[in-house]
MIKOLVEX-241838 format. One line per field, with one value per residue: chain; z, y, x of N, C-alpha, C, O in turn. Coordinates in steps of 0.05 Angstrom, whole numbers, plus 5000, padded with zeros to 4 digits. Each point is the difference from the previous one (the first is absolute). Layout:
chain = A | ...
n.pz = Z | ...
n.py = Y | ...
n.px = X | ...
ca.pz = Z | ...
ca.py = Y | ...
ca.px = X | ...
c.pz = Z | ...
c.py = Y | ...
c.px = X | ...
o.pz = Z | ...
o.py = Y | ...
o.px = X | ...
***
This chain:
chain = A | A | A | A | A | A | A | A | A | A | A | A | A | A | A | A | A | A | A | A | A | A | A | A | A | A | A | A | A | A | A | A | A | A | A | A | A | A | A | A | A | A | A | A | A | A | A | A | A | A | A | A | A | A | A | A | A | A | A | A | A | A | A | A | A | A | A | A | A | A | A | A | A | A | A | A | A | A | A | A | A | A | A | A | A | A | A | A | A | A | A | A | A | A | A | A | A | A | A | A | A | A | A | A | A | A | A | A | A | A | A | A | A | A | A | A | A | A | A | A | A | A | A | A | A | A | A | A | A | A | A | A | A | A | A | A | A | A | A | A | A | A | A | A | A | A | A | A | A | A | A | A | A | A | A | A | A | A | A | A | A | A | A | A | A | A | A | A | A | A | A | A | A | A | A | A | A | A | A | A | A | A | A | A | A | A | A
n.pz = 6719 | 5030 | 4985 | 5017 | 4963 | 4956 | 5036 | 5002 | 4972 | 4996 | 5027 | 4962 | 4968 | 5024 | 5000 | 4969 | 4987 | 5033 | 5005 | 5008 | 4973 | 4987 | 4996 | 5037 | 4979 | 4998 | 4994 | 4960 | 4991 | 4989 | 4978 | 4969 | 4978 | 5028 | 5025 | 4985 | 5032 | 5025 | 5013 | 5022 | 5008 | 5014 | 5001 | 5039 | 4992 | 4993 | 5027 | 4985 | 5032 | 4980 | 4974 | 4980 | 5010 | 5020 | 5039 | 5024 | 5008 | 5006 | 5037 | 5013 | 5011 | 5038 | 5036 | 5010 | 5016 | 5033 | 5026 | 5009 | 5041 | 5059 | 5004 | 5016 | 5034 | 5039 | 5026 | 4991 | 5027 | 5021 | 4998 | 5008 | 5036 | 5029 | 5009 | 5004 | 5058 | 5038 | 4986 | 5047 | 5003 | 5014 | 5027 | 5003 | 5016 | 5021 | 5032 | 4988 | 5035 | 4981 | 5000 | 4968 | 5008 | 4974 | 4975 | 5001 | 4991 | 4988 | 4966 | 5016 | 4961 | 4996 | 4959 | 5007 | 5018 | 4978 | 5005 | 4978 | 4995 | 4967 | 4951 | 4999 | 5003 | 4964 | 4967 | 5003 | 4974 | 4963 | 4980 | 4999 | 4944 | 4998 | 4989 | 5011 | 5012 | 4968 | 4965 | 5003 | 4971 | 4967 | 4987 | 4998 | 4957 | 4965 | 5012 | 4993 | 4950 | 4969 | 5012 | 4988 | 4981 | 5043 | 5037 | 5006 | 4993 | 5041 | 5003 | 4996 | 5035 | 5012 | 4997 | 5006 | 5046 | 5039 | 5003 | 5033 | 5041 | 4982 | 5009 | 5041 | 5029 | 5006 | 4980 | 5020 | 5011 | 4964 | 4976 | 5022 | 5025 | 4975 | 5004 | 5027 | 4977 | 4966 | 5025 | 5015 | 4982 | 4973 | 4970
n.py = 8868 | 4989 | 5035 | 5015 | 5023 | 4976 | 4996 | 5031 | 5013 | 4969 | 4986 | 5023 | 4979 | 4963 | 5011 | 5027 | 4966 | 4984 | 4965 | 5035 | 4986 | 5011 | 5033 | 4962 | 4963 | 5038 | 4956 | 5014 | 5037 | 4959 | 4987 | 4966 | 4996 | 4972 | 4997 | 5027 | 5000 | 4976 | 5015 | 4977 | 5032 | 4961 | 5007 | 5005 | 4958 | 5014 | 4995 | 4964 | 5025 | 5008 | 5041 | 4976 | 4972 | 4968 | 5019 | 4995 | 4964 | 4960 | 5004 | 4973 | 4959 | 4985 | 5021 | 4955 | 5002 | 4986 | 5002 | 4959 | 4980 | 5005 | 4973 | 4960 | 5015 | 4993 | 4958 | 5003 | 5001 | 4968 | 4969 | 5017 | 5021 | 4958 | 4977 | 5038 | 4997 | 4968 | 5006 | 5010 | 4959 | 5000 | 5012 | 5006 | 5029 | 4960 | 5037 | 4946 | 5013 | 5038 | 5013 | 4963 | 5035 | 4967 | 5035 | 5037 | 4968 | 5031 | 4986 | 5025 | 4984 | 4961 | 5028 | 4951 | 5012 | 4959 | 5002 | 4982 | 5015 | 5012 | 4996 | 4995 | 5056 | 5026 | 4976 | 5010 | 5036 | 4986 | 4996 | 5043 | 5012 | 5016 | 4966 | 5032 | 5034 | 4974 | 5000 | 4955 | 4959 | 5023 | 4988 | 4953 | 4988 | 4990 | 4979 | 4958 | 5011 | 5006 | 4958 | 4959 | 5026 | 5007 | 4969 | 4983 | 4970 | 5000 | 4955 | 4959 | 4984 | 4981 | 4963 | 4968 | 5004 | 4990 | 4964 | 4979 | 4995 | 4969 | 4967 | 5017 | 4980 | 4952 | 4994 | 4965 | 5042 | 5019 | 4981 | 4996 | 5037 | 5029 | 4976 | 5038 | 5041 | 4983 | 4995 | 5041 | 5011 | 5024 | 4976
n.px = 3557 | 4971 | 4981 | 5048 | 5026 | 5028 | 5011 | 5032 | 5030 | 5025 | 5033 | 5034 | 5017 | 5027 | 5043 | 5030 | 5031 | 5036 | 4967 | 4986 | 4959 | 5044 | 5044 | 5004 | 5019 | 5016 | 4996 | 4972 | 5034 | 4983 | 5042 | 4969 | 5030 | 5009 | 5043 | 5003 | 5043 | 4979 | 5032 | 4960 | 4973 | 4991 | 4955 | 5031 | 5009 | 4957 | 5032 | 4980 | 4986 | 5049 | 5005 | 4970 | 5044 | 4989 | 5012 | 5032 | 5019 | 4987 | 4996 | 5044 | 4999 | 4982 | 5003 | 5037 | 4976 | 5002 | 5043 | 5007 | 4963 | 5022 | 5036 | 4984 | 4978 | 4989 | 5013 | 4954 | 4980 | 4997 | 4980 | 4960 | 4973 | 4981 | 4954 | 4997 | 5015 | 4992 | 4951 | 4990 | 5015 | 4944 | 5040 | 4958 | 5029 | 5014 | 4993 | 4998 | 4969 | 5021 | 4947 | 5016 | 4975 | 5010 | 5004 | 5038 | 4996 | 5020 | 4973 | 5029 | 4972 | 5026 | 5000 | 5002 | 5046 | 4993 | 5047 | 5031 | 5044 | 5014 | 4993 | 5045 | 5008 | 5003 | 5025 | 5045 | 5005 | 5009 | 5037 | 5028 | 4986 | 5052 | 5022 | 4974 | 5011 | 5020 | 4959 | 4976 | 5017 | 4985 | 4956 | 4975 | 5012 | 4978 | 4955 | 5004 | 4987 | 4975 | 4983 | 5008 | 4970 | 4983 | 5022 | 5029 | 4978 | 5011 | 5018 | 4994 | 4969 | 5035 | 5014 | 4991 | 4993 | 5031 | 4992 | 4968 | 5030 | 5032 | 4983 | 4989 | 5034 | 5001 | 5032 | 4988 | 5026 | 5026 | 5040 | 5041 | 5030 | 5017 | 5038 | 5015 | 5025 | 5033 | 5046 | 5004 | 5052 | 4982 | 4992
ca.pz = 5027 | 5010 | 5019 | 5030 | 4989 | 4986 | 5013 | 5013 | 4993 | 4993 | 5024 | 5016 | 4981 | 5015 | 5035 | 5003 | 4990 | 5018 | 5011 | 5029 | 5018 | 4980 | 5023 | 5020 | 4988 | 4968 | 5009 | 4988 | 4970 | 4987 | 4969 | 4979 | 4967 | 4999 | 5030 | 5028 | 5023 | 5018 | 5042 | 5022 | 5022 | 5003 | 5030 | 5008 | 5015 | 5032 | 5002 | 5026 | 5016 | 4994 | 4976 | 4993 | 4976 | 4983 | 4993 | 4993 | 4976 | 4985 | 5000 | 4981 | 4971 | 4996 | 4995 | 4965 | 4977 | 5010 | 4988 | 4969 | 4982 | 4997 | 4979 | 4970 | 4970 | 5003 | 4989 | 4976 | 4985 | 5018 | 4993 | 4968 | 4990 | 5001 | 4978 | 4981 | 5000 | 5000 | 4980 | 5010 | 5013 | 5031 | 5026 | 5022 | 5030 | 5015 | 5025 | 5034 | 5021 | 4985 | 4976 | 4988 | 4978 | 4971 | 4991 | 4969 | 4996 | 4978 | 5010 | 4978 | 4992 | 4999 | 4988 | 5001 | 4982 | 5027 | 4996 | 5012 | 5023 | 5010 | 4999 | 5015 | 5015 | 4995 | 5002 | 5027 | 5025 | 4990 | 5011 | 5034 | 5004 | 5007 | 4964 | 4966 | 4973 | 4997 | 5005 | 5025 | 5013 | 4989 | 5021 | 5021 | 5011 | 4999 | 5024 | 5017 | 5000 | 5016 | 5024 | 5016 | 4988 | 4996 | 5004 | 4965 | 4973 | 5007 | 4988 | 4970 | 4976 | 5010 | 4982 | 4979 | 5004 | 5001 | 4968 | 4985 | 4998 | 4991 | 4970 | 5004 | 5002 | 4973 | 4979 | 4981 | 5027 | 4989 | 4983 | 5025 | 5010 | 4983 | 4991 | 5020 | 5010 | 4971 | 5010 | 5028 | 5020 | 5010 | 5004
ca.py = 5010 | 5034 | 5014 | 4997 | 5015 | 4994 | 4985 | 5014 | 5018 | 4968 | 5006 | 5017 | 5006 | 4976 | 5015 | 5031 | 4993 | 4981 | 5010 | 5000 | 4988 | 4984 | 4985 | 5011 | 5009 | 4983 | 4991 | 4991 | 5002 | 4986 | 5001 | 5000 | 5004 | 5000 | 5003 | 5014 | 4985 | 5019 | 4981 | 5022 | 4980 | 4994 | 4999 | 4972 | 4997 | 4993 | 4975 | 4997 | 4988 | 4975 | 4995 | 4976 | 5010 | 4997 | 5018 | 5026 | 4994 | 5005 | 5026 | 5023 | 4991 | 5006 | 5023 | 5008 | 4991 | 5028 | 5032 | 4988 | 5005 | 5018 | 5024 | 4993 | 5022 | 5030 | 4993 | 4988 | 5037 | 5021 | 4987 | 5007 | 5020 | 5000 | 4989 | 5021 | 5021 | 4992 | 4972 | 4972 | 4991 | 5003 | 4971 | 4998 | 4989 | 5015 | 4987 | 5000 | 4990 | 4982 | 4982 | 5022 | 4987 | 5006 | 4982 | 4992 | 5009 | 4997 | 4983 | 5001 | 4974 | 5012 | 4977 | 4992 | 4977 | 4990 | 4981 | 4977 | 5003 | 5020 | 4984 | 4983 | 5005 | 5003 | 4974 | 4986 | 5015 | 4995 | 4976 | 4994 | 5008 | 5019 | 5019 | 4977 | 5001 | 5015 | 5027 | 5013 | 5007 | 5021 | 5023 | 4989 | 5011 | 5032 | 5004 | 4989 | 5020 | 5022 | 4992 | 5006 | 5025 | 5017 | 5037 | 4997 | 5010 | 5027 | 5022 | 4995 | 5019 | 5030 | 5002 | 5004 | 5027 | 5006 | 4999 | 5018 | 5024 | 5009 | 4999 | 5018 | 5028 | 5000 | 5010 | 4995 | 5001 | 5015 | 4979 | 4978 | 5006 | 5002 | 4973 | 4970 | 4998 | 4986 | 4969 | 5007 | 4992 | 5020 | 5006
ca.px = 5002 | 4995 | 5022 | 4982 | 4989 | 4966 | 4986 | 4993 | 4975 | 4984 | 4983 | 4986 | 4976 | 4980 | 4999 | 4981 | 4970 | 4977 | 4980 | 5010 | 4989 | 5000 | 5017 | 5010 | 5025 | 5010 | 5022 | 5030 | 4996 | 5015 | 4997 | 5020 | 4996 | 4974 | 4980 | 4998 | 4981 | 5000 | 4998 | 4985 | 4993 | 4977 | 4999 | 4993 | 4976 | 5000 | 4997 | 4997 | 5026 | 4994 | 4992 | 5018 | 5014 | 4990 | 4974 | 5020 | 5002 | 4978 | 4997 | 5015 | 4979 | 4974 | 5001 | 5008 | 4981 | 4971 | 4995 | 5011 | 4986 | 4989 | 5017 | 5004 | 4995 | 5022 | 5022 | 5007 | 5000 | 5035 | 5015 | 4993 | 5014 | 5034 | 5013 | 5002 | 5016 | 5022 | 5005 | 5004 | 4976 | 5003 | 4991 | 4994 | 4997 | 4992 | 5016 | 4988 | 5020 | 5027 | 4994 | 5003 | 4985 | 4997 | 4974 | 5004 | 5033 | 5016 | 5017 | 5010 | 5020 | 5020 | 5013 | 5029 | 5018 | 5013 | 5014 | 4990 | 5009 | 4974 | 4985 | 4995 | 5003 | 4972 | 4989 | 5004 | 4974 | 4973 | 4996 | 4991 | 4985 | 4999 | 4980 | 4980 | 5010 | 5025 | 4989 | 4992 | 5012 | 5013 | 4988 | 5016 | 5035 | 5002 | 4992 | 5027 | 5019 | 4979 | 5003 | 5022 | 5017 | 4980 | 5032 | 5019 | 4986 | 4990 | 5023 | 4993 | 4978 | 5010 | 5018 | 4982 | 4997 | 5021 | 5016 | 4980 | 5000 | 5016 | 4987 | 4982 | 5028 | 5010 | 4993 | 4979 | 4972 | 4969 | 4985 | 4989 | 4975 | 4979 | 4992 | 4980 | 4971 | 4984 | 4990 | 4984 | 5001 | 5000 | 4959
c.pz = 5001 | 5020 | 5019 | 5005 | 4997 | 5028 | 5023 | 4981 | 4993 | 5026 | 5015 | 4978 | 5002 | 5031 | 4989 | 4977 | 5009 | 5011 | 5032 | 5018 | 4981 | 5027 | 5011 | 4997 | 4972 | 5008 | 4979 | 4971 | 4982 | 4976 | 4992 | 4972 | 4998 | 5014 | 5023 | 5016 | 5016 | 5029 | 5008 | 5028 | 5014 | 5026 | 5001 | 5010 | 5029 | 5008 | 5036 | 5022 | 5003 | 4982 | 4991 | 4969 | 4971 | 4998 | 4997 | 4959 | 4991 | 5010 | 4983 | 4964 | 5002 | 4998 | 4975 | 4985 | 5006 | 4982 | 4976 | 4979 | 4996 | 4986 | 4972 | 4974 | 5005 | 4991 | 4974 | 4993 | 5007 | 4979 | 4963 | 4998 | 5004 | 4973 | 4978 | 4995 | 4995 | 4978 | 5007 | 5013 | 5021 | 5014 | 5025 | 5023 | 5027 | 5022 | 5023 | 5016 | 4998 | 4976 | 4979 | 4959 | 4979 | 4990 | 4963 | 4989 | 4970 | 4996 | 4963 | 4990 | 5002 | 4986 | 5005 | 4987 | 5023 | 4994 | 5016 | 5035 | 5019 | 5002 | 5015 | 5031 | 5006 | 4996 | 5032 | 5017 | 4988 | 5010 | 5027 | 5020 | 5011 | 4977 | 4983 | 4977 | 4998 | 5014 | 5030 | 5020 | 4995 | 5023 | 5028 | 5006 | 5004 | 5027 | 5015 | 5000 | 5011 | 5033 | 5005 | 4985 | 4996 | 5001 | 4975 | 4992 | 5010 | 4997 | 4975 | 4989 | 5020 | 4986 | 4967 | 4992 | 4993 | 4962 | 4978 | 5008 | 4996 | 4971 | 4988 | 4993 | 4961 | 4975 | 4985 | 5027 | 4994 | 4989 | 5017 | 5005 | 4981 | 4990 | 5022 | 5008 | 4984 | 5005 | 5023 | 5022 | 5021 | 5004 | 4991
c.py = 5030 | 5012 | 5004 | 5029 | 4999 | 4978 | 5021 | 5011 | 4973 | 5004 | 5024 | 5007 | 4980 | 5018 | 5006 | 4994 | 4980 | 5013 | 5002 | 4982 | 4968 | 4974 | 5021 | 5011 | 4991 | 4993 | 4991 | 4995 | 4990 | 5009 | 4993 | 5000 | 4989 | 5002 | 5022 | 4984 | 5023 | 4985 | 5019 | 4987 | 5006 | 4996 | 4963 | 5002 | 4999 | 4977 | 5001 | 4990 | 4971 | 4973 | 4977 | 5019 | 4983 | 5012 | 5025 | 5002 | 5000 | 5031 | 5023 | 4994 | 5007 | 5037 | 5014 | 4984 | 5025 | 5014 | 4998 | 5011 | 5028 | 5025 | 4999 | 5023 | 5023 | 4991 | 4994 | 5042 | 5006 | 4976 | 4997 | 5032 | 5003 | 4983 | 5008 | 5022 | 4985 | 4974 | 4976 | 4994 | 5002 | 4978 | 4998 | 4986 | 5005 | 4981 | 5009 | 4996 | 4982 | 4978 | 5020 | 4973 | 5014 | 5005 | 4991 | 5003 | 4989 | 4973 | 5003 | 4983 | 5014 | 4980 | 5002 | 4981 | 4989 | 4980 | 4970 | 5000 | 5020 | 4989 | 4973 | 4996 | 5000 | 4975 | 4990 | 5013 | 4990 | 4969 | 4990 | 5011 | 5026 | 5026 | 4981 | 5013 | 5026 | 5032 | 5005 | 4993 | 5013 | 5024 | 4996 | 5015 | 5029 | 5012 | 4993 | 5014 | 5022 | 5005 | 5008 | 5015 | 5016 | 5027 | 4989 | 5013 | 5028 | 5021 | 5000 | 5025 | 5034 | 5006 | 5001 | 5028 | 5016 | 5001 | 5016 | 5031 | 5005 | 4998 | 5020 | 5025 | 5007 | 5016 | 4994 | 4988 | 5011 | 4984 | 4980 | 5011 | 5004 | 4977 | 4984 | 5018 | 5001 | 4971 | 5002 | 4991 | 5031 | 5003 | 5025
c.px = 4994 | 5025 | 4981 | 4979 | 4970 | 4993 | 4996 | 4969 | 4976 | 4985 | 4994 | 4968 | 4972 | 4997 | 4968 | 4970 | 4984 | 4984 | 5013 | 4994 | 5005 | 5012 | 5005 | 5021 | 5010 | 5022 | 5019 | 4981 | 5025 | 4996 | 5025 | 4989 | 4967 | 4972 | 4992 | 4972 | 4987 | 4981 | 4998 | 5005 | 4979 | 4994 | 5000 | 4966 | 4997 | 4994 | 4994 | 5026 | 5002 | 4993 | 5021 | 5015 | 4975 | 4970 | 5011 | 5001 | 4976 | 4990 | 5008 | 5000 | 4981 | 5013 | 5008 | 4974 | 4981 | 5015 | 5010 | 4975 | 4982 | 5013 | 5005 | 4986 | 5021 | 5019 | 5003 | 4992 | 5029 | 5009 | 5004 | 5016 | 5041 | 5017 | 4991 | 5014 | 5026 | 5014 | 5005 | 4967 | 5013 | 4984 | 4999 | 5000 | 4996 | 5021 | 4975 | 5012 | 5019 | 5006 | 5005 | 4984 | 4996 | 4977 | 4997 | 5033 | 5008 | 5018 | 5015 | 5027 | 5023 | 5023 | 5026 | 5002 | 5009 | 5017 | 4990 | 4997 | 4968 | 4976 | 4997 | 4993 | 4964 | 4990 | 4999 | 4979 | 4985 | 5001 | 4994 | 4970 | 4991 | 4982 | 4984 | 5023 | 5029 | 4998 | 4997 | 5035 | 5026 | 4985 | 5013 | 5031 | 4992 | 4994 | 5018 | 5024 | 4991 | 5005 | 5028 | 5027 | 4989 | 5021 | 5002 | 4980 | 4989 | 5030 | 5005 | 4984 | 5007 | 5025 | 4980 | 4986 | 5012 | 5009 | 4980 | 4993 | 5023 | 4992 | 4988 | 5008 | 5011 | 4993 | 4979 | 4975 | 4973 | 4989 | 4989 | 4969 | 4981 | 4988 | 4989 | 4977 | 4973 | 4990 | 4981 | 5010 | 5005 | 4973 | 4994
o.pz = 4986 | 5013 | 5002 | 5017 | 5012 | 4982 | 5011 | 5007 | 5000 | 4998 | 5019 | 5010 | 4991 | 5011 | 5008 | 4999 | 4990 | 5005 | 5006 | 5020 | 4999 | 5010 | 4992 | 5009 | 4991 | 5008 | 5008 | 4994 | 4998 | 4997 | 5008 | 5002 | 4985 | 4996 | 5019 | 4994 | 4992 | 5000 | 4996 | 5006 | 5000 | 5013 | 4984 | 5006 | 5015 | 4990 | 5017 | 4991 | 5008 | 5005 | 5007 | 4986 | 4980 | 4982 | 4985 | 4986 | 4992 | 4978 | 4989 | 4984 | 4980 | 4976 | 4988 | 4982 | 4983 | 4979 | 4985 | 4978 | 4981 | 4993 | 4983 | 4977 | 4982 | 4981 | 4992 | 4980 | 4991 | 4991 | 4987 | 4983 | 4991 | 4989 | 4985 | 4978 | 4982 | 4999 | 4983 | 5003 | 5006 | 4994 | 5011 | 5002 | 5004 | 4994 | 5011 | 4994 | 5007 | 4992 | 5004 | 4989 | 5003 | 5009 | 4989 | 5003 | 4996 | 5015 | 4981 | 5012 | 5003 | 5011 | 5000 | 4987 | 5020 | 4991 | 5016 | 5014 | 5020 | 5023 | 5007 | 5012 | 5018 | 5015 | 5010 | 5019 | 5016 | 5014 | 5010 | 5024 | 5006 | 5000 | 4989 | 4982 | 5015 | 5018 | 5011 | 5020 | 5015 | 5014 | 5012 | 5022 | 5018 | 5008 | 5013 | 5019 | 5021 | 5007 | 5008 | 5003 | 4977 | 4987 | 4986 | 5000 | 4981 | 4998 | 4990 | 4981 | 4999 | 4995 | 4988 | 4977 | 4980 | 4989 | 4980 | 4986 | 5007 | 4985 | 4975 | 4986 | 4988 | 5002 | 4981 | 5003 | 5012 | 5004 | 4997 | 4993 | 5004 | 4994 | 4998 | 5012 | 5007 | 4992 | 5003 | 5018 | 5021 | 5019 | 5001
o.py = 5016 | 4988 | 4996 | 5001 | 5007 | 4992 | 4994 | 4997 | 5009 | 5009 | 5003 | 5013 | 5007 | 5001 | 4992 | 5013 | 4997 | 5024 | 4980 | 4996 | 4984 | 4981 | 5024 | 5023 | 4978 | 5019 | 4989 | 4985 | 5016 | 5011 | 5009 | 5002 | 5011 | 5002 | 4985 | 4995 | 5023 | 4989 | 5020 | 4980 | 5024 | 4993 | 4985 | 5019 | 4994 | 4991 | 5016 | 4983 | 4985 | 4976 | 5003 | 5017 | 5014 | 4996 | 5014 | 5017 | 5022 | 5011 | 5018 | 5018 | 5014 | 5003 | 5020 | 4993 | 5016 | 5006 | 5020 | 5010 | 5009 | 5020 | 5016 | 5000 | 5011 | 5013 | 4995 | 5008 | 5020 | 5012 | 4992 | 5003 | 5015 | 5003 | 4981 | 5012 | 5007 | 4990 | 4984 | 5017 | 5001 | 4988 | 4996 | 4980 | 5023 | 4978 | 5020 | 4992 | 4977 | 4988 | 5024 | 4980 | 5024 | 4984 | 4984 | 5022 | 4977 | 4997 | 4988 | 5000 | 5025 | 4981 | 5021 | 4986 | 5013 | 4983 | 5000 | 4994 | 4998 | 4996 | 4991 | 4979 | 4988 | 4997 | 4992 | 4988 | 5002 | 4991 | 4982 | 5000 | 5006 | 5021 | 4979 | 4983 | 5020 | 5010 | 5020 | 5014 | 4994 | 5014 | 5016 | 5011 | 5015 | 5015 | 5019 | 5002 | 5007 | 5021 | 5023 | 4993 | 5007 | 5021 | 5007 | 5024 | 5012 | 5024 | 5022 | 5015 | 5019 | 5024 | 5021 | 5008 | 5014 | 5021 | 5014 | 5014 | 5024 | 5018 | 5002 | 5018 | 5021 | 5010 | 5016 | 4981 | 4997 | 4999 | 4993 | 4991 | 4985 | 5001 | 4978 | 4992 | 5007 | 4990 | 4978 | 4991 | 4996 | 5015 | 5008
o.px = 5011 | 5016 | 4976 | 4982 | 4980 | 4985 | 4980 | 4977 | 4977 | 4977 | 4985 | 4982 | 4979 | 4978 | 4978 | 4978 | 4977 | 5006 | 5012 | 5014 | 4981 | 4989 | 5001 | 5003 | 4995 | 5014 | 5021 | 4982 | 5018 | 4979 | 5022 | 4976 | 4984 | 4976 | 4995 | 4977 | 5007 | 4979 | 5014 | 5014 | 4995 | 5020 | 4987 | 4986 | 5018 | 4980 | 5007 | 5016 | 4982 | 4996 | 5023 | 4988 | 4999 | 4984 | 4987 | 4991 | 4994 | 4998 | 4987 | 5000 | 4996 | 5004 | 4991 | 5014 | 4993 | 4989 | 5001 | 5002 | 4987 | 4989 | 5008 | 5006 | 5013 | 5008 | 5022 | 5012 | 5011 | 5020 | 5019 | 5018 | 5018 | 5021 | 4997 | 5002 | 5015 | 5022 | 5007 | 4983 | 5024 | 4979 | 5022 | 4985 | 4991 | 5010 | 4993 | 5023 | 4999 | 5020 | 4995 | 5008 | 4994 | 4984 | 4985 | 5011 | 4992 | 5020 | 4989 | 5021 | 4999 | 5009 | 5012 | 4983 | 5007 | 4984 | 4981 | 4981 | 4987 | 4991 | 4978 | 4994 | 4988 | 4980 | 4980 | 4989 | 4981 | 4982 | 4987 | 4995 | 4977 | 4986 | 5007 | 5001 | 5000 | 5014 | 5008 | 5005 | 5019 | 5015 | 5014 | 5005 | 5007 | 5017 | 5008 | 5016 | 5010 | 5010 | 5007 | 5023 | 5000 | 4999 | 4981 | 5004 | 4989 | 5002 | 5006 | 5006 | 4984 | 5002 | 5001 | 4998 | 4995 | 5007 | 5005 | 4985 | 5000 | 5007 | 4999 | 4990 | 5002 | 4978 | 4996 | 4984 | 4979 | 4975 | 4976 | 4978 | 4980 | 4976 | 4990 | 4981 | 4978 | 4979 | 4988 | 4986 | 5012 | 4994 | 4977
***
C-alpha cells in the first residue's frame, strides 16, 4: 500500500508529464506493488438528437478505440519512463460519457491456502457456472467484496496510513526512509 503522500506526488508527476492535449482531465491515478493505472477522460461523442442507447454505445467504443490507437506512442513513452522511475508497470484508461474502459491492466496471481469450507464455496460458483475455474471464482468474491465494503475498506487503508506515518515518527525512521527510496517507491 502507498501513503496518500507517495500517490499525491504518483499523480502530481503523470499531472505534469502528460501531453496536455492527452485528456481532458486526469481523473484517477491508482498504484499498488505492481501497478499504477492511470484514467483520463475524454470527449463523449457527438451524436445526433435522439440517438438510440445502442448507437450511444457503439459511438463511445468507437471513440475509445480512436484514441486508444491514436495515443498509443505517447502513452507507451510516458509509460516506459514511469515505469523505470517508479518500478511498477503502467495501465491505461479512459471514462467516456460515463463509460469508463481499460485498455491493459495487470492481472497478477495471488497464492492462498484455502480449507475445505472455502474451497467449497469456490466449487459451488463453479458449478453454478458463475466461474470456469477456483481462480476466476476466488476473483468473483473479491469484486463482490470490493462492491459493497468499499467505506470499510476506505477506512481500513486510512488507518493503515495513519500507522505508517506513526511508523515514520519512530526511531529507525532514517533506515525506513533510506530503504524505500532504494526500492523506488519514492522515485
Amino acid at each position: 500500500m502507498i501513503t496518500s503522500e507517495q500517490r499525491e506526488k504518483l499523480r502530481g508527476w503523470f499531472t505534469g508529464r502528460l501531453p496536455d492535449d492527452l485528456f481532458q482531465e486526469l481523473v484517477e491515478v491508482t498504484a499498488d506493488r505492481e501497478e499504477i493505472t492511470v484514467i483520463g477522460r475524454i470527449p463523449a461523442p457527438r451524436l445526433a438528437e435522439g440517438a438510440s442507447e445502442a448507437e450511444r454505445e457503439a459511438a463511445v467504443q468507437g471513440r475509445v478505440q480512436e484514441f486508444r490507437e491514436r495515443t498509443r506512442e505517447a502513452r507507451i513513452a510516458v509509460a516506459r519512463e514511469a515505469e523505470h522511475r517508479f518500478r511498477r508497470k503502467v495501465s491505461w484508461g479512459v471514462e467516456c460519457d460515463g463509460e469508463r474502459a481499460l485498455f491493459t491492466h495487470v492481472a497478477a496471481p495471488v497464492m492462498t491456502r484455502l480449507r475445505q469450507p472455502e474451497r467449497q464455496v469456490l466449487d459451488t460458483l463453479i458449478a453454478a457456472g458463475v466461474a470456469r475455474s477456483r481462480s476466476d471464482a476466488l476473483a468473483w468474491c473479491v469484486r463482490l467484496v470490493q462492491r459493497h465494503t468499499d467505506d470499510w475498506l476506505t477506512e481500513l487503508r486510512e488507518s493503515l496510513e495513519h500507522v505508517q506515518r506513526v511508523r515514520a515518527q519512530g526511531p529507525d525512521a532514517e533506515e525506513v526512509a533510506d530503504s524505500s527510496t532504494e526500492d523506488g517507491e519514492e522515485g
